[in-house]
VOPAGU-239858 format. One record per atom (N, C-alpha, C): x, y, z; residue in one letter; atom name; residue number from 1; chain. Coordinates in Angstrom, 3 decimals, always signed. Layout:
% residues N
+----------+----------+----------+---------+-------+-----+--------+
!       px !       py !       pz ! residuo ! atomo ! num ! cadena !
+----------+----------+----------+---------+-------+-----+--------+
!        X !        Y !        Z !       A !    CA ! NUM !      A !
...
+----------+----------+----------+---------+-------+-----+--------+
***
This chain:
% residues 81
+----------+----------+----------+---------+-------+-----+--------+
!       px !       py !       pz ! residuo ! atomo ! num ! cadena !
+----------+----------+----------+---------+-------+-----+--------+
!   +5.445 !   +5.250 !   +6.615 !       X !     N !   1 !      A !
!   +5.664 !   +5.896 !   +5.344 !       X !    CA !   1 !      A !
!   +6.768 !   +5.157 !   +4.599 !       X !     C !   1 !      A !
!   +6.721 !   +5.558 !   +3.292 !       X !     N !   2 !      A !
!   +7.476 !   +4.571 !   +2.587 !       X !    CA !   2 !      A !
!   +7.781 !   +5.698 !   +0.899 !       X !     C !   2 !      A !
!   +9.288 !   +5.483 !   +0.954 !       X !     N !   3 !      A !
!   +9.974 !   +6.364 !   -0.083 !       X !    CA !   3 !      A !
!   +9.787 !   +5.426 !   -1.160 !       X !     C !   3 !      A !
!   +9.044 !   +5.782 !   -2.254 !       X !     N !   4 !      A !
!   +9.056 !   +4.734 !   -3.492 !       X !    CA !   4 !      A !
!   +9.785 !   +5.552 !   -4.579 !       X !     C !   4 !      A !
!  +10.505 !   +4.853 !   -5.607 !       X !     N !   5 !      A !
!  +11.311 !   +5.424 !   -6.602 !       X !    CA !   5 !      A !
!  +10.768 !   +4.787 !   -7.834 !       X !     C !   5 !      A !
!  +10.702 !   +5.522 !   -9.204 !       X !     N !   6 !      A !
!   +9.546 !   +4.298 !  -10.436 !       X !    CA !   6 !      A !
!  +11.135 !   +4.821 !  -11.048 !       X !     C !   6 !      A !
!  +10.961 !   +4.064 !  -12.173 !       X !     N !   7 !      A !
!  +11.829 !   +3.943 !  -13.509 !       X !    CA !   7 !      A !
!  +12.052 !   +5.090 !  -13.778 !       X !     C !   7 !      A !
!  +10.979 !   +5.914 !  -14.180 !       X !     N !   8 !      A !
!  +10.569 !   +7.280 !  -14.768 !       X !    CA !   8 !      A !
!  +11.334 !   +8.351 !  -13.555 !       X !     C !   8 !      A !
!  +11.660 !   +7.675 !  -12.984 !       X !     N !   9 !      A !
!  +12.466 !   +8.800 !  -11.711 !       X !    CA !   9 !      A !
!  +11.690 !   +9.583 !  -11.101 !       X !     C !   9 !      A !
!  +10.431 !   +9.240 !  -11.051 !       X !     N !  10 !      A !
!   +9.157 !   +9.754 !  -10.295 !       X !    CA !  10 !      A !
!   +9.277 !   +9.055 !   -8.843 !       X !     C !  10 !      A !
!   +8.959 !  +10.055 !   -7.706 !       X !     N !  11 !      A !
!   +9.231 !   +9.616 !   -6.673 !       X !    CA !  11 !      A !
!   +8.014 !   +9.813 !   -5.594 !       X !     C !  11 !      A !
!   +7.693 !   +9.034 !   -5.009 !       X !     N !  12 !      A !
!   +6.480 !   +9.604 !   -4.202 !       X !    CA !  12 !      A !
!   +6.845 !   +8.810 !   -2.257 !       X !     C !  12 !      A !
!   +6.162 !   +9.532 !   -1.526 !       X !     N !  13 !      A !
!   +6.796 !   +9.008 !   -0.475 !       X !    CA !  13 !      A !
!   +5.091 !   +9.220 !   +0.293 !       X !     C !  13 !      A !
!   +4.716 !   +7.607 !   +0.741 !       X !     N !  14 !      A !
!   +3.378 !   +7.546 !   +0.811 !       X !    CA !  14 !      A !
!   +3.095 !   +7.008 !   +2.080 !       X !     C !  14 !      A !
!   +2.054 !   +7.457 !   +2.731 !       X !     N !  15 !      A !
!   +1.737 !   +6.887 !   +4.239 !       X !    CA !  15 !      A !
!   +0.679 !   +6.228 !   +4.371 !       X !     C !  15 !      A !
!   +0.877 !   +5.052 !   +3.993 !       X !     N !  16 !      A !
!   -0.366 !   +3.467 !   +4.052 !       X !    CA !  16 !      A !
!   -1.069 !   +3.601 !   +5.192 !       X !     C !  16 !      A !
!   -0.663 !   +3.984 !   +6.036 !       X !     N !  17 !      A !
!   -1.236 !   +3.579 !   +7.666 !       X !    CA !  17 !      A !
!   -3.146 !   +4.297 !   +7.033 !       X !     C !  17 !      A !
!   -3.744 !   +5.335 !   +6.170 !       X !     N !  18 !      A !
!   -4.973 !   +5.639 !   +6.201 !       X !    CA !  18 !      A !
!   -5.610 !   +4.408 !   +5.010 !       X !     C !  18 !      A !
!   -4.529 !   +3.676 !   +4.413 !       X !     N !  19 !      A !
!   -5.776 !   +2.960 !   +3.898 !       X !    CA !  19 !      A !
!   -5.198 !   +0.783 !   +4.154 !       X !     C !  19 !      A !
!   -4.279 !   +1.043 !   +5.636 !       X !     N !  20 !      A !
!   -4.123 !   -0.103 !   +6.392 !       X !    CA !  20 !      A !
!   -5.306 !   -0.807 !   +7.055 !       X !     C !  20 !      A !
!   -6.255 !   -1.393 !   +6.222 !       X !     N !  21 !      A !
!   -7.588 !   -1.798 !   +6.483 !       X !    CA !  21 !      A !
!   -7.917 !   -2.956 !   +6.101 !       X !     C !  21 !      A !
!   -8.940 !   -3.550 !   +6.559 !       X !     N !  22 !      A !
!   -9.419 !   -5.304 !   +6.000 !       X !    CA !  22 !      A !
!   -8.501 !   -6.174 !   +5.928 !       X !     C !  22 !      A !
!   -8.752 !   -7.470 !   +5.765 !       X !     N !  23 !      A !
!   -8.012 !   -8.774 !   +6.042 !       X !    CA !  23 !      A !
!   -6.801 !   -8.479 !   +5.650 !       X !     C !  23 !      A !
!   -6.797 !   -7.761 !   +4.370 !       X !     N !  24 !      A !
!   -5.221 !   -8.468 !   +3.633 !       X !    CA !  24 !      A !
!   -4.139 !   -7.137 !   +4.008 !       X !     C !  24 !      A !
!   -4.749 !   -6.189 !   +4.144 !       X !     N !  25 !      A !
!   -3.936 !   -4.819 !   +4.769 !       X !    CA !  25 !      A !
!   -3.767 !   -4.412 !   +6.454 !       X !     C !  25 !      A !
!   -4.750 !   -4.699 !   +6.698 !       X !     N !  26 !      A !
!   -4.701 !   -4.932 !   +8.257 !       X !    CA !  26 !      A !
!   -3.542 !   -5.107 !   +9.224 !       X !     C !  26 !      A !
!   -2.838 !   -6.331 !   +8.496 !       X !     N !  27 !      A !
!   -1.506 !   -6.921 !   +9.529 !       X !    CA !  27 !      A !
!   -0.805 !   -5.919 !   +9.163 !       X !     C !  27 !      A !
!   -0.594 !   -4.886 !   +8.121 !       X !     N !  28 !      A !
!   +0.941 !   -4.355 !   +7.754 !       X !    CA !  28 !      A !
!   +0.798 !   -2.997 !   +8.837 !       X !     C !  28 !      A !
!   -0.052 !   -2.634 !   +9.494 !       X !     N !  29 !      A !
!   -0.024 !   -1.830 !  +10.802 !       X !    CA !  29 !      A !
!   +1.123 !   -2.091 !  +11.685 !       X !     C !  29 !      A !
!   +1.366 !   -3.639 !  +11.382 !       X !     N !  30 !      A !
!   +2.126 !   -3.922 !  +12.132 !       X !    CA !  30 !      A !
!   +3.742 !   -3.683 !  +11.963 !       X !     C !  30 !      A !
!   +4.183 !   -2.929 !  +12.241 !       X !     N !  31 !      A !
!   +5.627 !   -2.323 !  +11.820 !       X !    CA !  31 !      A !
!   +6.618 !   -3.713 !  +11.496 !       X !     C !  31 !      A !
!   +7.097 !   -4.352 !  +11.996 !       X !     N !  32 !      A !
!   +7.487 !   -5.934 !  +11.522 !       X !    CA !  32 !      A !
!   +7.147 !   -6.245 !  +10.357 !       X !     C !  32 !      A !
!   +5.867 !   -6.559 !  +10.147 !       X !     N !  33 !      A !
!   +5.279 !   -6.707 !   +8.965 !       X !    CA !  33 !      A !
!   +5.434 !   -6.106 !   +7.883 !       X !     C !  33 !      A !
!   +5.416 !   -4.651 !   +8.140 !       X !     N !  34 !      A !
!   +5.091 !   -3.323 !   +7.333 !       X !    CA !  34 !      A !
!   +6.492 !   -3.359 !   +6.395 !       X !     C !  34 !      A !
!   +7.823 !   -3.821 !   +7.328 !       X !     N !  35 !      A !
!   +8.694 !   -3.403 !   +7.282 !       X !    CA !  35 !      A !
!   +9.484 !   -4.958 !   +6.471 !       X !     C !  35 !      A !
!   +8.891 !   -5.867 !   +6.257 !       X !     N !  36 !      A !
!   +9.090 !   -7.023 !   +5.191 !       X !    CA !  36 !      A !
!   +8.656 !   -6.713 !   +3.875 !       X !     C !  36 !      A !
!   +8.409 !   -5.398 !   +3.228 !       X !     N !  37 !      A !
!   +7.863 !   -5.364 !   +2.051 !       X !    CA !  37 !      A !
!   +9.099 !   -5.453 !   +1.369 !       X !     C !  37 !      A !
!   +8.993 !   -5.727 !   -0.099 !       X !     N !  38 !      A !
!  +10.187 !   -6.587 !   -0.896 !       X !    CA !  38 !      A !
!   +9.312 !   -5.594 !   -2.617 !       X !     C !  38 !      A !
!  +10.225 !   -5.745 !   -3.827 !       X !     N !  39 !      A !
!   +9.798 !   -5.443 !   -4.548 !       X !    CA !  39 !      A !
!  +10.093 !   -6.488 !   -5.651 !       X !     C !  39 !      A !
!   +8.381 !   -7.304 !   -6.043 !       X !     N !  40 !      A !
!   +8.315 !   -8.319 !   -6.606 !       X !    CA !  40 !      A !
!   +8.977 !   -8.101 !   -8.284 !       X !     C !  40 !      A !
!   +9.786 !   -9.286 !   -8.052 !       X !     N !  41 !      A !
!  +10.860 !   -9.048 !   -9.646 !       X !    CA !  41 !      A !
!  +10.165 !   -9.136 !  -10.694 !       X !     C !  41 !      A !
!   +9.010 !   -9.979 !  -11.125 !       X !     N !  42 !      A !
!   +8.382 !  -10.342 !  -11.936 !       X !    CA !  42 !      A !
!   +7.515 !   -8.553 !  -12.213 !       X !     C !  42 !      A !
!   +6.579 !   -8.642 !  -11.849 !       X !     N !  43 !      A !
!   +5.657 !   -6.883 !  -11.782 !       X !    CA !  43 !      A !
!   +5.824 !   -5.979 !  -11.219 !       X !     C !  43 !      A !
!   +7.413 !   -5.692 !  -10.241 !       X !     N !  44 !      A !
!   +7.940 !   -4.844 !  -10.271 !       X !    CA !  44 !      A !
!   +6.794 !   -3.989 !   -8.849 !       X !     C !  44 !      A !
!   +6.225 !   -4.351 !   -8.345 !       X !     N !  45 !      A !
!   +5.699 !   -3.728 !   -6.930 !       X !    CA !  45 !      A !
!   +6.067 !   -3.846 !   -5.881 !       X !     C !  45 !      A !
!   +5.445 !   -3.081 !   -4.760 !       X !     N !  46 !      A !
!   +5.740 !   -3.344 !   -3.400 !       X !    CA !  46 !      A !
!   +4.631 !   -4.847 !   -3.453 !       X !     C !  46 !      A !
!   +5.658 !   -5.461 !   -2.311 !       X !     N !  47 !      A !
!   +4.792 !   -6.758 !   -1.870 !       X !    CA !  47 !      A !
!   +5.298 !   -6.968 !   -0.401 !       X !     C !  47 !      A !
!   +4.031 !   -7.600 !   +0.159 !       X !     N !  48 !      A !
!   +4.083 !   -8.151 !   +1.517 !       X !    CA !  48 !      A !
!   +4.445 !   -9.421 !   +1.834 !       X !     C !  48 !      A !
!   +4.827 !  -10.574 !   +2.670 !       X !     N !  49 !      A !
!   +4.740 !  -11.601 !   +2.690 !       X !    CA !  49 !      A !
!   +3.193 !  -12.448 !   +2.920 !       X !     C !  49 !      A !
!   +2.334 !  -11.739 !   +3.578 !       X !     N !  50 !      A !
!   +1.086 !  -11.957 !   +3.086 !       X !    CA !  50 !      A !
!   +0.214 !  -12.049 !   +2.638 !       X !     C !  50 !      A !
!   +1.012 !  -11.611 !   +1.437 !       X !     N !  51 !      A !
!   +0.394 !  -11.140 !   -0.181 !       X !    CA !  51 !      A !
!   -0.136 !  -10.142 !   -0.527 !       X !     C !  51 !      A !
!   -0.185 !   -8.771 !   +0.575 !       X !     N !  52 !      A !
!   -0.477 !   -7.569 !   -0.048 !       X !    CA !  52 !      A !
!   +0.242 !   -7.213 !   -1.076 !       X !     C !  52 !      A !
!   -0.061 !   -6.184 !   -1.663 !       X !     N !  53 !      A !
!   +0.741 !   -5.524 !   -2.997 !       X !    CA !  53 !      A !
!   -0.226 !   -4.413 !   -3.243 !       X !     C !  53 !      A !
!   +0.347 !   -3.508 !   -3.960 !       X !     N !  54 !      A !
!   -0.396 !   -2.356 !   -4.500 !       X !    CA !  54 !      A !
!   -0.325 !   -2.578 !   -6.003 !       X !     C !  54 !      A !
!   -0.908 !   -1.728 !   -7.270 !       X !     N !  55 !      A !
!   -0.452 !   -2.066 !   -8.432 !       X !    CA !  55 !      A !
!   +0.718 !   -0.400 !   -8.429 !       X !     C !  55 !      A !
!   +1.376 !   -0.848 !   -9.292 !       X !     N !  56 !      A !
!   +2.574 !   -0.080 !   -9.585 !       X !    CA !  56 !      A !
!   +1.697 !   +1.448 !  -10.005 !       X !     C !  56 !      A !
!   +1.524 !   +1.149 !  -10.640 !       X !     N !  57 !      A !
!   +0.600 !   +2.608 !  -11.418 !       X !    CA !  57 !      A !
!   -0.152 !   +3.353 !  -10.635 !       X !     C !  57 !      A !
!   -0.537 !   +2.964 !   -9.364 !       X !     N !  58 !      A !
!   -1.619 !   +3.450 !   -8.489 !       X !    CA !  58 !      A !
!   -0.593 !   +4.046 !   -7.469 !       X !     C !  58 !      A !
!   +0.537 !   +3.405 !   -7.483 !       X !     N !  59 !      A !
!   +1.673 !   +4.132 !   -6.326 !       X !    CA !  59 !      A !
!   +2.439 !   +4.937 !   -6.786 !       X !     C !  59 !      A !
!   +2.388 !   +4.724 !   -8.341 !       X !     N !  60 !      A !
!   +3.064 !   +6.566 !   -8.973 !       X !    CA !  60 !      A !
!   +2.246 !   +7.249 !   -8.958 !       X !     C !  60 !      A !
!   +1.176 !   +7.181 !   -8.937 !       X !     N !  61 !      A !
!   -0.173 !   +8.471 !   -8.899 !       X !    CA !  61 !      A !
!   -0.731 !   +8.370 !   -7.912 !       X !     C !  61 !      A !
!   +0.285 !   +8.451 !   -6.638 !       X !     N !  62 !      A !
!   -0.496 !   +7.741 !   -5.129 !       X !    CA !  62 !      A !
!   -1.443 !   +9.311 !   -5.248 !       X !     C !  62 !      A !
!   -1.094 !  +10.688 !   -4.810 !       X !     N !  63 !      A !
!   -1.791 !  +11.691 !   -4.969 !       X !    CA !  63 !      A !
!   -3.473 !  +11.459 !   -5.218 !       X !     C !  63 !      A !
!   -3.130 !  +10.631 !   -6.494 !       X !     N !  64 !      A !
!   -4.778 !  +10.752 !   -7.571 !       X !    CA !  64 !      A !
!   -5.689 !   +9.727 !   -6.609 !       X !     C !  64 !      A !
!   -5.240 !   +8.751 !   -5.953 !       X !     N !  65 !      A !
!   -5.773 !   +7.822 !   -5.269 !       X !    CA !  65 !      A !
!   -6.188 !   +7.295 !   -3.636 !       X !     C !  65 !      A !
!   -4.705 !   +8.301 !   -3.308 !       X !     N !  66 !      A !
!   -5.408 !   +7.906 !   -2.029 !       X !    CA !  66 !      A !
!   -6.266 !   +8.525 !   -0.821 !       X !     C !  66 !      A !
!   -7.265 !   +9.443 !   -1.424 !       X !     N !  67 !      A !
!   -8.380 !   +9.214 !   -0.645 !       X !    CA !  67 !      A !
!   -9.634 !   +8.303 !   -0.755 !       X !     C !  67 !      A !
!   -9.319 !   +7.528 !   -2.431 !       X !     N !  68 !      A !
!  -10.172 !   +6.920 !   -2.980 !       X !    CA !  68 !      A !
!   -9.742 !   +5.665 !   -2.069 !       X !     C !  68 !      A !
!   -8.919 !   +5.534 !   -1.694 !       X !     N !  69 !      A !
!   -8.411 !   +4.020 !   -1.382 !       X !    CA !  69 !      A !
!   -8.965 !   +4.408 !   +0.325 !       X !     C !  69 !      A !
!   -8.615 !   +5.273 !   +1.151 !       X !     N !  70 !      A !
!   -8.494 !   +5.701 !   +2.386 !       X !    CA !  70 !      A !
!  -10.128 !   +5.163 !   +2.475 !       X !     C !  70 !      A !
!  -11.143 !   +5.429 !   +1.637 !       X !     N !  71 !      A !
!  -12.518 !   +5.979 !   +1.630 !       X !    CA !  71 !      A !
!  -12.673 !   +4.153 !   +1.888 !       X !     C !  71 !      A !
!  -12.299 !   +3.577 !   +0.847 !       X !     N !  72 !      A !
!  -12.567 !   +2.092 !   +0.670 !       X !    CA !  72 !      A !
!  -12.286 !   +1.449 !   +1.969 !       X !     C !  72 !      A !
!  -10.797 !   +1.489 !   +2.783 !       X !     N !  73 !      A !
!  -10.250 !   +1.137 !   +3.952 !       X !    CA !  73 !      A !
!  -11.498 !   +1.617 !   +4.864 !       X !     C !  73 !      A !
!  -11.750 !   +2.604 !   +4.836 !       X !     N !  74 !      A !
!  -12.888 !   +2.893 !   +5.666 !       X !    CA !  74 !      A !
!  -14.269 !   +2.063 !   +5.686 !       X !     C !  74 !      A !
!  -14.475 !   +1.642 !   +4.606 !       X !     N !  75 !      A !
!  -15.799 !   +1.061 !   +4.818 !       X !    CA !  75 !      A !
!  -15.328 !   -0.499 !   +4.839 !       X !     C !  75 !      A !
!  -14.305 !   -0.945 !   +4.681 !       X !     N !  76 !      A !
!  -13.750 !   -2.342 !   +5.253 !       X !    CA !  76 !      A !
!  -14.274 !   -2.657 !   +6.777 !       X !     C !  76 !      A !
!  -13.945 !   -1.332 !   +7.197 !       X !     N !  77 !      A !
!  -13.481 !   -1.502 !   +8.753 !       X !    CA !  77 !      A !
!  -14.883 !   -1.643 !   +8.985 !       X !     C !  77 !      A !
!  -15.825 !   -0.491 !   +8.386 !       X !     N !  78 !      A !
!  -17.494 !   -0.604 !   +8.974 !       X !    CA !  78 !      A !
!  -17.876 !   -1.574 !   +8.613 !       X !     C !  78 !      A !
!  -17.788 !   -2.435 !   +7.706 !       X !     N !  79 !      A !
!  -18.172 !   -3.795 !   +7.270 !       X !    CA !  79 !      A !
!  -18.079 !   -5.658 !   +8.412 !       X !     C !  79 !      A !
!  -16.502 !   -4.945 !   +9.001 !       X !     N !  80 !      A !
!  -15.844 !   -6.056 !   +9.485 !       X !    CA !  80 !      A !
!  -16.172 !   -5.967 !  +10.854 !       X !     C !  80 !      A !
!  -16.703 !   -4.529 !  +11.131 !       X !     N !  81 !      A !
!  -16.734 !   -4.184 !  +13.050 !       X !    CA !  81 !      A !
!  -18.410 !   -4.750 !  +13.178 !       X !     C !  81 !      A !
+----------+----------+----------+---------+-------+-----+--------+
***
């Protein structure tokens, strides 16, 4: 889980691990990994060193999204197994 803070002083505190799926999300399961996220200066997101990222807007309205995203992670996995 991960405490995010926006400009707007909107705060959401979100647990990736249901939509930690497919190539580029996959590794951040990995707590090491998970735990290198940085917030890119230029667009202002979470970023990985392996180039995950979320878009900013989708992690202030994590609520609105993430079963939509969870749903997607899911069919990664049926795709890749």
């Amino acid at each position: 889980m991960l405490r995010v803070q926006f400009t707007d002083n909107a705060e959401q505190v979100i647990d990736f691990r249901p939509v930690l799926a497919g190539e580029l999300y996959r590794p951040l399961l990995d707590l090491q990994m998970f735990n290198r996220v940085s917030i890119d200066p230029e667009v202002k997101t979470l970023v990985w060193p392996n180039g995950a990222d979320f878009d900013p807007a989708t992690l202030h309205d994590w609520p609105h999204y993430q079963e939509a995203f969870a749903a997607r992670a899911r069919e990664w996995e049926r795709v890749s197994a």
